[in-house]
VEXDREN-2710 file (C-alpha; in Angstrom, 1 decimal):
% VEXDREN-2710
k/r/px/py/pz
1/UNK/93.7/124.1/49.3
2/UNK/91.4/126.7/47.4
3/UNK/94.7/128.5/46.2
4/UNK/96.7/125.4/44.7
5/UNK/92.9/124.5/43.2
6/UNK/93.1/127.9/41.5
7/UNK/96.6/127.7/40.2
8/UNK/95.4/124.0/38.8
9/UNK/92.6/125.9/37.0
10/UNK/94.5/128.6/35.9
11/UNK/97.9/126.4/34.3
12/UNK/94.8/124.1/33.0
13/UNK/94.2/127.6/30.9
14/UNK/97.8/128.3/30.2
15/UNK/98.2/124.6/28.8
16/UNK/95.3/124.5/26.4
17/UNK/96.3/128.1/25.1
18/UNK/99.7/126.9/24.0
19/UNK/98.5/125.0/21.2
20/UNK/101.8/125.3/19.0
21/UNK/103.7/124.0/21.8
22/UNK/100.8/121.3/22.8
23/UNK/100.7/119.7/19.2
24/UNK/104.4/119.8/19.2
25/UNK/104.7/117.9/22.1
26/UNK/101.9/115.1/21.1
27/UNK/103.4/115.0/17.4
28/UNK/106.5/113.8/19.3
29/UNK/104.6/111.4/21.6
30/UNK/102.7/109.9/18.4
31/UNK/106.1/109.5/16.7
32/UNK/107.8/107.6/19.5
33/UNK/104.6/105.1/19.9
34/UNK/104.4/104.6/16.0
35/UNK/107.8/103.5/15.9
36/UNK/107.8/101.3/18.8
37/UNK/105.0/99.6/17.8
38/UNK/106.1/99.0/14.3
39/UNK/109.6/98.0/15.9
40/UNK/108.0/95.4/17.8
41/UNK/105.7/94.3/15.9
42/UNK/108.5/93.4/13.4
43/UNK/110.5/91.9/16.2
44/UNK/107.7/89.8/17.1
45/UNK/106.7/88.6/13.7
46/UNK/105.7/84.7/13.3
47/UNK/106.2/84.5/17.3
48/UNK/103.4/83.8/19.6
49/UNK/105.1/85.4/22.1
50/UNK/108.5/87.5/24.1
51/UNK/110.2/86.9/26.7
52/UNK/106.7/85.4/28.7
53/UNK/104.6/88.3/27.1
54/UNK/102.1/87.7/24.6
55/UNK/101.8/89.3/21.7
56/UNK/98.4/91.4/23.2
57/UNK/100.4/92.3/26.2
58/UNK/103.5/93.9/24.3
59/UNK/101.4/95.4/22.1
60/UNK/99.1/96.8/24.8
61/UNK/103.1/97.5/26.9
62/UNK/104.1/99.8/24.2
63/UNK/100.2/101.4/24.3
64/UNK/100.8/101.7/27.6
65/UNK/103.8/103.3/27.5
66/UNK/102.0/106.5/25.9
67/UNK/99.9/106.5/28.5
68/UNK/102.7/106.8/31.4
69/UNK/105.4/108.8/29.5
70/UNK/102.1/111.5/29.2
71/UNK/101.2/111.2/33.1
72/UNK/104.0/110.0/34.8
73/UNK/107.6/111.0/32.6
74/UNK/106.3/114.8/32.1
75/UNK/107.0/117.5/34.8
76/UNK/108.1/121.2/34.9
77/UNK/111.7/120.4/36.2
78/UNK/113.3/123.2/33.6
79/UNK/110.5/125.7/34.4
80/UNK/111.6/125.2/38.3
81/UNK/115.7/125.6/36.8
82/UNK/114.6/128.9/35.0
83/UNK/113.2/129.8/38.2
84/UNK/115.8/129.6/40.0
85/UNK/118.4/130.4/37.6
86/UNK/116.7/133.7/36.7
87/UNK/115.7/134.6/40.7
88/UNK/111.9/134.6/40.0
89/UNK/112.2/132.2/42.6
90/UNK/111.9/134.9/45.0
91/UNK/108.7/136.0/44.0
92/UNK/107.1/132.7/44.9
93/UNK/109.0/132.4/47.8
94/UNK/107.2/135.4/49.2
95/UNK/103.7/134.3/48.7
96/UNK/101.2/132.4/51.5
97/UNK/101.6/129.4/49.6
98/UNK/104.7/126.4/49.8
99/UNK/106.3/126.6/46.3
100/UNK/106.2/122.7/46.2
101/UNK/102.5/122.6/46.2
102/UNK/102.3/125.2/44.2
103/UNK/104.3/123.5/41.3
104/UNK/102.9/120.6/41.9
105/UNK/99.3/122.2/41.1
106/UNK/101.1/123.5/37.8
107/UNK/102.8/120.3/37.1
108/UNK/98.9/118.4/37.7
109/UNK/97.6/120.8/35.3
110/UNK/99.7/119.6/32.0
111/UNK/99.8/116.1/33.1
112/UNK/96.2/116.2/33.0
113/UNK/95.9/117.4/29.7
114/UNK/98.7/115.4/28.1
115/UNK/96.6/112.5/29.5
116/UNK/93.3/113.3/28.1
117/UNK/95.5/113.5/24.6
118/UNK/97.2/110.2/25.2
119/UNK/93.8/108.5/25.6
120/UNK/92.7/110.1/22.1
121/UNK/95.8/109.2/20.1
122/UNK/95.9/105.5/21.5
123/UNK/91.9/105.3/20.6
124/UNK/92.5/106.7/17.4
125/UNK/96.0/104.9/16.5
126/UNK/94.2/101.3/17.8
127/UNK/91.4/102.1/15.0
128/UNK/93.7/102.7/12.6
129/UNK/96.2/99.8/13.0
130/UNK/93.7/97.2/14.2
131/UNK/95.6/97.2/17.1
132/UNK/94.4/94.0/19.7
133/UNK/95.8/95.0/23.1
134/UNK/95.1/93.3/26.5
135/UNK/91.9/93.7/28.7
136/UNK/92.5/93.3/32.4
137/UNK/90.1/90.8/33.5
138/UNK/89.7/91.6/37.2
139/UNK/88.6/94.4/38.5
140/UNK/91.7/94.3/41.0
141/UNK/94.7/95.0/38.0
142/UNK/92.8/98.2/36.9
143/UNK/92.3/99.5/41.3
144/UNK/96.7/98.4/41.1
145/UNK/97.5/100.1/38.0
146/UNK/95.4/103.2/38.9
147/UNK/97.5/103.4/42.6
148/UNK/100.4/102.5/40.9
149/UNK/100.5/105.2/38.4
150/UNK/99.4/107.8/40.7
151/UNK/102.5/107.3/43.1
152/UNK/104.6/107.0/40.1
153/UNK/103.7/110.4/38.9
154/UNK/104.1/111.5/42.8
155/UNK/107.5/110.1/42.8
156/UNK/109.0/111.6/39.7
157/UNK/107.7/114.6/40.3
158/UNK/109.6/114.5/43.7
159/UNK/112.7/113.7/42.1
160/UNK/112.7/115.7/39.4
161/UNK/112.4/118.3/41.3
162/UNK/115.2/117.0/43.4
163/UNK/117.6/117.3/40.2
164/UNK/116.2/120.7/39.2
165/UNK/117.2/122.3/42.7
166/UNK/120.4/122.3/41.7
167/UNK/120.1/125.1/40.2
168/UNK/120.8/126.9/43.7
169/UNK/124.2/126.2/43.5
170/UNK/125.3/125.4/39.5
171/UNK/123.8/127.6/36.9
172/UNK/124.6/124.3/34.6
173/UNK/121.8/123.1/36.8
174/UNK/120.6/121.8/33.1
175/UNK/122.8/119.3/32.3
176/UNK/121.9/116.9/35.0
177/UNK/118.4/117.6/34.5
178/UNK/118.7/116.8/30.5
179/UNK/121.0/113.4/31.6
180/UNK/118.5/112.5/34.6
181/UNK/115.3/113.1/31.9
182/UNK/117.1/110.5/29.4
183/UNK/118.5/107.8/31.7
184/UNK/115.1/107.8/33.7
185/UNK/113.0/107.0/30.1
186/UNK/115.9/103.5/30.0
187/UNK/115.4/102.7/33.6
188/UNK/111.6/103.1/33.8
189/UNK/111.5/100.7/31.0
190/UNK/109.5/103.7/28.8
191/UNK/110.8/102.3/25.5
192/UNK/111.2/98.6/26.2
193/UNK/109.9/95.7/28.9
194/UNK/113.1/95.8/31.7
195/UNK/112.7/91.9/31.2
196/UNK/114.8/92.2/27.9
197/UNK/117.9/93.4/30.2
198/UNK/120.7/90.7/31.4
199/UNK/119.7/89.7/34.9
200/UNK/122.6/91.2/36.5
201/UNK/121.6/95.1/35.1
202/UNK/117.7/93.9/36.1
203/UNK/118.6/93.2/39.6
204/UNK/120.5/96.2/40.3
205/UNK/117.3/98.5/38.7
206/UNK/115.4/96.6/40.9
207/UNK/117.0/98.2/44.0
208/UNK/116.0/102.0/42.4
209/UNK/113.1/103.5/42.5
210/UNK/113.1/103.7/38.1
211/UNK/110.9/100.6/37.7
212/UNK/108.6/101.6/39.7
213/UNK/107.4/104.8/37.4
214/UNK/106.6/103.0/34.5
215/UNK/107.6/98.9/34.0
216/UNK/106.1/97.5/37.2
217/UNK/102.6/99.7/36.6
218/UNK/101.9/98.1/33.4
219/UNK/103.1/94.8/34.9
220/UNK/100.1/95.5/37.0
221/UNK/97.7/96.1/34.4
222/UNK/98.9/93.0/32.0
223/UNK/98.2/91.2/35.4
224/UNK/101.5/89.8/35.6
225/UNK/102.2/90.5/38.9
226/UNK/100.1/88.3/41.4
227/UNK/98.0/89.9/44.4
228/UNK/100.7/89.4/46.2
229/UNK/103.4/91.2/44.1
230/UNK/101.0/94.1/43.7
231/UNK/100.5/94.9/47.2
232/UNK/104.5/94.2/47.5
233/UNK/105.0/96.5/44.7
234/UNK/102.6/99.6/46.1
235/UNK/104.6/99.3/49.4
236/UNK/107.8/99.6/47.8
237/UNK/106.6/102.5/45.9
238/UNK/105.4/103.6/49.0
239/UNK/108.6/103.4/50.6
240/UNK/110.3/105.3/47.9
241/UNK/108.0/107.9/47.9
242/UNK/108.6/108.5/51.8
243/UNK/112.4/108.7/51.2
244/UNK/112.6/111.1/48.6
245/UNK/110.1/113.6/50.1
246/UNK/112.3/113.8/53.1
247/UNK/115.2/114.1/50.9
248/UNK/113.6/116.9/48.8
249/UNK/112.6/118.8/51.4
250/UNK/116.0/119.0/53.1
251/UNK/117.7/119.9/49.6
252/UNK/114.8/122.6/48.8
253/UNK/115.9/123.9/52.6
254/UNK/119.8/123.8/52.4
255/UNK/119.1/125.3/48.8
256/UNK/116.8/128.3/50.1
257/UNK/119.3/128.8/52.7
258/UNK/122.4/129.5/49.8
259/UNK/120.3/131.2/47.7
260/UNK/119.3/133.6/50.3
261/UNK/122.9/133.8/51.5
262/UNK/123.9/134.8/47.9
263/UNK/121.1/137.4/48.0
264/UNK/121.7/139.1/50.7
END
């Protein structure tokens, strides 16, 4: 545990030193909430309400969604496909230490600090816009929402890692990554409330593990899921989380077994 502690600690270090890159990225992440809270502010002028949100929750939705796309949606998938790609993979692989854990120390670090800067900007872009966004009232939404996001960053994590892997065998390992990265921001519901979709697309997202990372969290914390649909929802999550660990580790093992075929 001490060495993935030290590798947290030490990408925490790398992270705060790339500064050009680190404002880059949060310039972007400003941009995107600016204009979906402009877009649906506009869209929800003279209504009390959408599609059974109030105006506080959408508002607080698309806040949220800064949050999430900062903790959850953000991962070192093309770092693991340079990796791999380039063969520096073997130098982890030779280490006392499993490469997953490892990456997931590194991939801990910059979510923590793109977290910490996603709490400043929403503080600071509330002030400025007057923004009034919804307070859970019971202490049970913030205990969901906390679970819930911390097995949503579990699971993408796990399957972006998934899609990354491919590297072992394609060296256009990239292009799936780039696709997965886009359709995954749609599916999580990272730019709009999945409500908005035509029942039919809803139901068959439902049956994937993409709400789960970001729509059904805040659905949590806006307290629109019951109790009940909470603790269904954590089990779900739960569930998925299982399945694609056991996935991921027999890809990363039939992967390590070609790439060491193709290096020997």
């Amino acid at each position: 545990m001490r060495k993935y502690l030290a590798a947290y600690g030490i990408a925490l270090q790398n992270v705060l030193q790339r500064r050009s890159s680190l404002i880059m990225d949060r310039v972007g992440g400003v941009a995107v909430l600016a204009s979906l809270y402009y877009f649906w502010l506009a869209l929800m002028n003279g209504h009390k309400g959408f599609f059974g949100y109030s105006r506080a929750q959408m508002i607080s939705y698309v806040l949220a969604i800064n949050v999430l796309r900062s903790f959850v949606l953000t991962g070192r998938g093309w770092e693991l496909v340079g990796d791999i790609s380039g063969g520096r993979i073997s130098s982890y692989l030779v280490r006392p230490m499993s490469y997953g854990g490892y990456s997931l120390s590194l991939d801990l670090a910059q979510k923590t600090v793109y977290l910490g800067s996603a709490i400043i900007e929403i503080a600071i872009f509330s002030a400025l816009v007057r923004a009034r966004f919804y307070v859970p009232r019971h202490w049970a939404a913030w205990l969901g929402f906390a679970a819930a996001t911390a097995m949503s960053s579990l699971l993408f994590f796990i399957m972006e890692f998934m899609v990354s892997a491919l590297a072992f065998w394609t060296s256009e390992s990239g292009g799936p990554l780039f696709c997965f990265e886009l359709f995954i921001q749609f599916a999580a519901g990272a730019f709009f409330p999945l409500d908005v979709l035509p029942k039919a697309i809803r139901h068959i997202l439902d049956l994937s593990p993409f709400p789960y990372l970001v729509f059904f969290p805040i659905n949590i914390y806006l307290e629109r899921a019951r109790p009940g649909e909470t603790l269904r929802v954590l089990a779900i999550q739960g569930a998925w989380l299982a399945l694609m660990l056991f996935l991921a580790s027999r890809l990363w093992r039939r992967g390590l077994r070609s790439y060491a075929a193709e290096g020997g």
